[in-house]
Structures are given as structure tokens and as C-alpha cells.
C-alpha positions in Angstrom: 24.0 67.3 47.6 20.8 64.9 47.4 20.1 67.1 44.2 22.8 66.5 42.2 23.1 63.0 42.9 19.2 62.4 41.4 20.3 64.1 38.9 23.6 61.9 38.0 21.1 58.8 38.4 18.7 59.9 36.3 21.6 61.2 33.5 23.2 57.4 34.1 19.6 55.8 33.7 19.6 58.0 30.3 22.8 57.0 29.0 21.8 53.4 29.8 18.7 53.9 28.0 20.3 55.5 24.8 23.4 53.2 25.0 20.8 50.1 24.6 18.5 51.7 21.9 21.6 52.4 20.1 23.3 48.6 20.3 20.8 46.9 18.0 22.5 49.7 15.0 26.0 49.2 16.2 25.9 45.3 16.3 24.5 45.8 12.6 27.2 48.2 11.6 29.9 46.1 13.2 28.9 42.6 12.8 26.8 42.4 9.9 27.9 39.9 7.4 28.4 41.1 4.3 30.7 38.6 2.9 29.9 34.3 2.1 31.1 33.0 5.7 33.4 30.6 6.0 32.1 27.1 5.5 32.8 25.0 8.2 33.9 21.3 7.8 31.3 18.9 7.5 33.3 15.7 8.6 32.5 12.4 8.0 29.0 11.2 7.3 27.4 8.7 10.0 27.6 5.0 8.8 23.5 4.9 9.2 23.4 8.1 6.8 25.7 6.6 4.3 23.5 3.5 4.1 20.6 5.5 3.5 22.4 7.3 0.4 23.4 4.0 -1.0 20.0 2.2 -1.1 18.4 5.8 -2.5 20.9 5.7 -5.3 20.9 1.9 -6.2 17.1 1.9 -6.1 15.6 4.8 -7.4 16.9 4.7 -11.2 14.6 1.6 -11.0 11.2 3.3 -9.3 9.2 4.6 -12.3 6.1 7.8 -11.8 3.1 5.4 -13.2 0.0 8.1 -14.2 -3.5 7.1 -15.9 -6.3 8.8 -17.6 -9.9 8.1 -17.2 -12.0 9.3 -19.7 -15.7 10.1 -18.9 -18.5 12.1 -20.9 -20.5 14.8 -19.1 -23.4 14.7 -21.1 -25.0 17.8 -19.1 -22.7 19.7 -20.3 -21.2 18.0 -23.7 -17.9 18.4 -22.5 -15.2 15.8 -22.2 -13.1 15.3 -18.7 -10.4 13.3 -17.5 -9.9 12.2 -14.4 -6.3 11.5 -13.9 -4.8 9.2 -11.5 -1.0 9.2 -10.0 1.0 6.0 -8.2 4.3 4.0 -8.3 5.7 1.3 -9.8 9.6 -0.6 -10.3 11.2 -2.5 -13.1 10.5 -5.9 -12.1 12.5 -7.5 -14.8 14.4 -6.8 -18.1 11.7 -7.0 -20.4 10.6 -3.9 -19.1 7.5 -5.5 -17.3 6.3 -2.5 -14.2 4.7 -4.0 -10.5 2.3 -1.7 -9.1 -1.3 -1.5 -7.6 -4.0 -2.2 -9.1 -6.1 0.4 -7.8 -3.6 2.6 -9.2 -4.7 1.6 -13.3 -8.2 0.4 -12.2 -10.7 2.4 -14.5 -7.6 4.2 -16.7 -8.2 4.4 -20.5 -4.5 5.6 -21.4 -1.4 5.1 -19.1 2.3 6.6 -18.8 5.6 5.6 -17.2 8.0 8.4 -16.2 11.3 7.1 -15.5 13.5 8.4 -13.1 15.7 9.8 -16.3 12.6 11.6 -16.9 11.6 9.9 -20.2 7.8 9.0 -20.9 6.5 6.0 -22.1 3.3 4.7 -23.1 2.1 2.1 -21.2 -0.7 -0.9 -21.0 -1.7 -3.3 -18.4 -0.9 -6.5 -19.0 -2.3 -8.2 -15.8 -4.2 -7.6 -12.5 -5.2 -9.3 -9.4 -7.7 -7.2 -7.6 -7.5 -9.5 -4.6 -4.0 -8.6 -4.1 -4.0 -5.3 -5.0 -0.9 -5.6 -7.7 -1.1 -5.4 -11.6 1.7 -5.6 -14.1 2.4 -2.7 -16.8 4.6 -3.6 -20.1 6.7 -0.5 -21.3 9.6 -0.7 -24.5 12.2 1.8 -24.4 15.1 2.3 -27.2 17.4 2.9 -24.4 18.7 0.7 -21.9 16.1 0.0 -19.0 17.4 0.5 -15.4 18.1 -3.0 -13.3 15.2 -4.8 -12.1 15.0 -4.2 -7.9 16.1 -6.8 -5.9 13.6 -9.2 -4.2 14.3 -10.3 -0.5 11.9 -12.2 1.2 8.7 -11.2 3.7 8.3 -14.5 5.8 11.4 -14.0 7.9 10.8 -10.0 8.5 10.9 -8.9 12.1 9.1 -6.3 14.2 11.5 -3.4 14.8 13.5 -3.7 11.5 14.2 -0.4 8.8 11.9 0.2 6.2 12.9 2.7 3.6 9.8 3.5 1.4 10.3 5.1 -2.6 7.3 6.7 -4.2 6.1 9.8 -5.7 3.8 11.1 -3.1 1.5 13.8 -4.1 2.9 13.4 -7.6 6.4 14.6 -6.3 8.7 12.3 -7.9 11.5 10.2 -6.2 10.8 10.5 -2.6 12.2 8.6 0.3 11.0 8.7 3.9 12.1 6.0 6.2 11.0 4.0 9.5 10.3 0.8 11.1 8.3 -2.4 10.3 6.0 -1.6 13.0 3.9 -4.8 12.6 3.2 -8.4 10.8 0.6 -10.4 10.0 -1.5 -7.8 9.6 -5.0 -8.2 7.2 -6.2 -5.7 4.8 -9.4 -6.1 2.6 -9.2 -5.4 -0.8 -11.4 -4.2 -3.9 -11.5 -7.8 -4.9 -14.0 -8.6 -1.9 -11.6 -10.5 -0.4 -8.3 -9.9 2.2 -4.4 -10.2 1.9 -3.0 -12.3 4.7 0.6 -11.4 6.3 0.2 -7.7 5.3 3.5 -5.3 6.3 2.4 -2.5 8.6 5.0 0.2 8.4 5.7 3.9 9.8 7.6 5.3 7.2 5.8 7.8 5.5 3.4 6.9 3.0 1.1 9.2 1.6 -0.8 9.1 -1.7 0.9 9.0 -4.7 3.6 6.3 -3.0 1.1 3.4 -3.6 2.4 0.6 -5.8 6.0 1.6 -4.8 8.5 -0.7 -3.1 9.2 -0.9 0.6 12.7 -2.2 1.3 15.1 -3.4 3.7 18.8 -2.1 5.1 20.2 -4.5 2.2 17.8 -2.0 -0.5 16.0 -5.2 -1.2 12.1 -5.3 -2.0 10.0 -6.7 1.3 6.7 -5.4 -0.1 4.4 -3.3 -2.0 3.5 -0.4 -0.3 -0.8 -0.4 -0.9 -2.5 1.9 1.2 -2.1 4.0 4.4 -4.7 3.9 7.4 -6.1 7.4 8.1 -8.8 9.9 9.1 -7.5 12.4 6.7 -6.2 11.4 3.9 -2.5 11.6 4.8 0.3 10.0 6.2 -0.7 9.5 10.4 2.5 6.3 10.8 0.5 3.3 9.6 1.1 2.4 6.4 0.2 -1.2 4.6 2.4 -2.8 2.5 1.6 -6.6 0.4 4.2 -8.6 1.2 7.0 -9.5 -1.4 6.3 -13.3 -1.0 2.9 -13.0 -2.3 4.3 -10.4 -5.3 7.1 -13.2 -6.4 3.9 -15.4 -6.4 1.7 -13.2 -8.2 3.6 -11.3 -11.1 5.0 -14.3 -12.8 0.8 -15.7 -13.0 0.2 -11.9 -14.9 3.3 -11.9 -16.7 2.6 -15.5 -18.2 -1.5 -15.4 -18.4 -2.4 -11.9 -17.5 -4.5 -13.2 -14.6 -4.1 -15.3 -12.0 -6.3 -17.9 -10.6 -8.7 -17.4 -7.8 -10.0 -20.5 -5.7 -13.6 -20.5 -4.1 -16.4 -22.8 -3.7 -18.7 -20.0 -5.3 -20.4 -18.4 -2.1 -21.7 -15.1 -2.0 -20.7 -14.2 2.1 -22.4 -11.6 4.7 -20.0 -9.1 6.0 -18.1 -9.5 9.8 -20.2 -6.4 10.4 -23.4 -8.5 9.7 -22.1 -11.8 11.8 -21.1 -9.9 14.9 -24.9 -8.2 14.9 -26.2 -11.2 14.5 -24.0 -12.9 17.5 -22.4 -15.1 15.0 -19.3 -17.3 14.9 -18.5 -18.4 11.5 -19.0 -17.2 7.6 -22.5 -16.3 6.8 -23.7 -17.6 3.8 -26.1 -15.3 1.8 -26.4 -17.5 -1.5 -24.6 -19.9 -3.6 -23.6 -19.0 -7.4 -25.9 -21.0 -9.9 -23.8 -24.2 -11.0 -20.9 -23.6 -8.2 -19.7 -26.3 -6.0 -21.5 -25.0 -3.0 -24.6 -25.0 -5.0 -23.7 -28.7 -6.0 -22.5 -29.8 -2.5 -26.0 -28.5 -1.1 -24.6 -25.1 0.9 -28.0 -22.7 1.3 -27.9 -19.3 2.0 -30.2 -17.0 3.5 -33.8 -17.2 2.4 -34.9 -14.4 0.2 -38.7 -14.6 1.4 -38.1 -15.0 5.0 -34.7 -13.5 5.6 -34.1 -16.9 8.0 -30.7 -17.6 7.7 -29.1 -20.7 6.2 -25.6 -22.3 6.4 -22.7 -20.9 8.6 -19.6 -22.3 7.9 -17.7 -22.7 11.2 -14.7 -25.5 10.0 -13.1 -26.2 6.8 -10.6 -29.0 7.1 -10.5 -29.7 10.4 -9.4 -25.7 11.0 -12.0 -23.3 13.4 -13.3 -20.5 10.6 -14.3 -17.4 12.6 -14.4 -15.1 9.3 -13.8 -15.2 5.4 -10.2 -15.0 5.4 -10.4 -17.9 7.6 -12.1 -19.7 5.1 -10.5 -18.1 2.0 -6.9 -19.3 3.8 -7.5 -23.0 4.2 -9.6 -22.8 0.5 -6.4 -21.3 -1.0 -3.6 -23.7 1.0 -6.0 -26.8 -0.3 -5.6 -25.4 -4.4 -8.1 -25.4 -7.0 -8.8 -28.9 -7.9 -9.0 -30.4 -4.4 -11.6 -30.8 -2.5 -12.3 -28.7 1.4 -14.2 -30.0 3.9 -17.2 -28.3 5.7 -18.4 -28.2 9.0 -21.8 -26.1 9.0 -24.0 -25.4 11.3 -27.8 -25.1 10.4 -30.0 -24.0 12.6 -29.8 -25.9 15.7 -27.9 -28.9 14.2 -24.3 -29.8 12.7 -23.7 -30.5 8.8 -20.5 -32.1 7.4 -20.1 -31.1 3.7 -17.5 -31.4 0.8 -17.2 -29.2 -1.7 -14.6 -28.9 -4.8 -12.2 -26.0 -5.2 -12.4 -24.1 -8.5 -11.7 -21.1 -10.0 -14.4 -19.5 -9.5 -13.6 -16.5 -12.0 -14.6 -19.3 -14.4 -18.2 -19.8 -13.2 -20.9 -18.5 -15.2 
């Protein structure tokens, strides 16, 4: 009796066993699909969603594929190469006048405009501000341009607000990633040797290739420039840089009109904040004065070049503490070129008032 009941266990177990090997077949057989399915009903889409859609679509027509070519001559091995460099730019007016970066045409020999309709066009530079990071391309077409982007404005932004960025990241054309303005006021050093003030700190994606494009708001209006993304690697890590728009709608008109655009100084040649925090420093080291400038004139001395003693540190200009160079550059800039800043310097162990005149010091010799 014990006998035959092992033995119907160990047939059940067997049946069990050949009844699941078999099931992965029979599912196949019975409930493969081997028609289209059915598509199910989407719905509506989400309000936020739509809005998304409709700043794409009413921007992107108007954010252009900017590449350049810079020639050089490997003379080792009497070949010819190009180096060619990608960004992003958008219609800033009828005319067919192009905002982007600067670093994006620095150095290029030749330069083209894709448009989002795919047509290529020659382009040139017709002004740059290295201090800003932002230059200005002119472009003709014998079609109809796109509509210039609308400007909104950067002084009122507010932590915590959308950010919708449009670029051609890694040369992939019309690209939008979205986030939040994750903080103002930043300050971001430039090529120029100097910084821009109130910089846009963003973590929608930004990755290279998206420099010189626009960063917007929920209304699809410009806020800034996106410029240049903080990271380790190379790529997108959530902190992104953008110039704000306020300084572009300052900027642009200057290139479009004179192809440059004024820089104020006294004509100083400053140490690093690297340098002044070694050196326990509070203030703007001064390492020489340009020949003929108005800190030459108004008796500023730098550092001397037998003794390595240092000279002047600038610690005031109008009545304002300056702790570093974009403190100085800020109250230089608010006072215009023509007027005259203030000094307090200390030299040594004693105090120095000084005056100096504000010029544009791209004009000194």
C-alpha cells in the first residue's frame, strides 16, 4: 500500500514537472501576438505637457546649428587640418543678425548656420565681447527668416522657476531638456580675463554643443544664454551657466551697431584670487599698471619686478569694500567710461586715497 502511494507521488511530482516545462511552449502557442494590438486611447495630454510642446514648436524654427572651421598647417607632416567646432545660436532680429557665444566662433576661419529647415548658410562674425561670452553672426537668406525669439527679462527671475533649454548638444540638432533655475547671482570668469555678474545657474541639461543657445521661461521667452556647464567630465552633471538676457539686450545692439563694445578699466594688470588668498590678502592685487593708463597716471604701483615686494592693493572704489576684481570691475563699470572712481589703497603699512579716470581701456596702447 505504502508502495503504490510513492509511486503516485513521484508520477504527480512528474506530471508537475512536465506540465511546467511544457507551459513556457503553450503560452507561446496560445498567446503569442501575432497580429498589431489594439492601441489603446491615449487621453488628453497633461496641461504641463502641452506647455512644453507649445514653447518647443514656437521656439525652435528660430534656434539655428552654428559650426566653424579652424584652419591650421601641420608642417611635420605638410598636411592641412581642420579643426571644427559645433554650438548654438537664435535669430535675434529680422535682419537675420544670429546671438551666440563667443567661444563658440573664437579662432574659426569659415562659419555656417544650419537652420532648423535644414538650409545652410554662410556666415561671418560681425561682433564679439569676450568678457561676456556672446558674439553676433550676420546670415542673408532668399527665403523668409524665422521670427526673432522673444526677450523676457533676467532681473526679476526667481529660484525654483522652469527653464527649458534649446541646443544642439553633441551636434544633435534641435534638442530640448528642461529643469529649474536652480540659482542667481551666480559669477562665472570668462576668456576675456574678467567675470559676468548675475549669471543664471540652471539644471536642465546642458551639454556641449547647447552653448550659445537660449534658455527660456514657461512664457518661451529668452532669460539667458546658455555658456557653459560646470563638470568633472565633460558632460551634463545639473549645473549649467547661463548669461543673463539683461546683459545680452545690452550687449548685441553695441555689436550690431560697432562690432564691439566698450570695456571700462583704469588699465591694471591684477593678481589672481588664488594669489591674494596665499598671500592673506583682502583686496585686488595690483601686479603692474599699462604704460600711459590712468592708473599709471594717477600713480597706482604694482609689484616690483626686482624684489617681488608688492605694491598697491586696492581695498575701496567709491566708497564700496572691494574684496576681488569683479568687485572692482562692478563699481568701475556702474561709474561709465569717462568718469572718474575713487581709490582706497593700501600700501604697505599705510592708507592711500587715489582717483583715477575710467576709459576704454581696449583703446590704450
Amino acid at each position: 500500500m505504502q508502495d503504490r502511494l510513492t509511486r503516485l507521488v513521484v508520477v504527480g511530482l512528474l506530471v508537475l514537472l512536465a506540465i511546467l516545462a511544457v507551459q513556457p511552449y503553450l503560452d507561446r502557442f496560445l498567446f503569442s501576438a501575432t497580429e498589431p494590438r489594439p492601441i489603446e486611447p491615449r487621453g488628453k495630454i497633461a496641461d504641463v505637457e502641452r506647455a512644453t510642446i507649445e514653447i518647443f514648436q514656437r521656439v525652435a524654427p528660430s534656434v539655428v546649428h552654428v559650426s566653424g572651421r579652424a584652419e591650421e598647417n601641420v608642417l611635420s607632416s605638410g598636411l592641412d587640418t581642420a579643426q571644427v567646432q559645433t554650438g548654438t545660436g537664435f535669430l535675434w532680429d529680422d535682419a537675420g543678425h544670429i546671438v551666440t557665444n563667443s567661444h563658440v566662433v573664437q579662432g574659426a576661419s569659415t562659419l555656417a548656420v544650419r537652420l532648423a529647415s535644414g538650409e545652410v548658410l554662410p556666415a561671418r562674425v560681425i561682433g564679439a565681447a569676450p568678457n561676456v561670452d556672446l558674439a553676433v553672426l550676420s546670415i542673408s537668406s532668399s527665403r523668409r527668416l524665422p521670427r526673432p525669439v522673444a526677450l523676457g527679462r533676467s532681473s526679476d527671475l526667481k529660484v525654483g522657476q522652469s527653464a527649458f533649454a534649446i541646443g544642439n548638444p553633441f551636434g544633435l540638432d534641435q534638442s530640448l531638456t528642461t529643469g529649474v533655475i536652480s540659482a542667481l547671482k551666480r559669477r562665472l570668469p570668462t576668456s576675456g580675463g574678467r567675470e559676468i555678474a548675475d549669471v543664471i545657474q540652471t539644471d536642465a541639461a546642458i551639454n556641449p554643443g547647447n552653448s550659445g543657445g537660449p534658455l527660456l521661461d514657461s512664457a518661451g521667452r529668452v532669460i539667458g544664454v546658455n555658456t557653459a556647464i560646470f563638470s568633472l567630465t565633460g558632460a551634463n552633471v545639473g549645473i549649467g551657466f547661463a548669461v543673463p538676457v539683461d546683459v545680452v539686450n545690452r550687449v548685441v545692439p553695441q555689436l550690431i551697431r560697432n562690432g564691439r563694445v566698450p570695456m571700462a578699466g583704469i588699465g591694471i594688470i591684477a593678481a589672481d584670487e588664488g594669489t591674494a588668498t596665499r598671500l592673506g590678502v583682502q583686496g585686488v592685487v595690483v601686479v603692474r599698471t599699462l604704460p600711459k593708463s590712468p592708473a599709471e597716471l594717477a600713480g597706482l604701483q604694482g609689484i616690483d619686478p626686482r624684489t617681488r615686494a608688492l605694491g598697491d592693493i586696492i581695498v575701496a572704489a567709491n566708497g564700496r569694500p572691494v574684496h576681488r576684481l569683479a568687485d572692482l570691475i562692478e563699481e568701475i563699470e556702474k561709474a561709465g567710461i569717462g568718469n572718474i572712481v575713487d581709490l582706497n589703497v593700501m600700501r604697505g603699512d599705510s592708507n592711500a586715497s587715489m582717483r583715477a579716470k575710467i576709459v576704454d581701456v581696449a583703446t590704450l596702447p
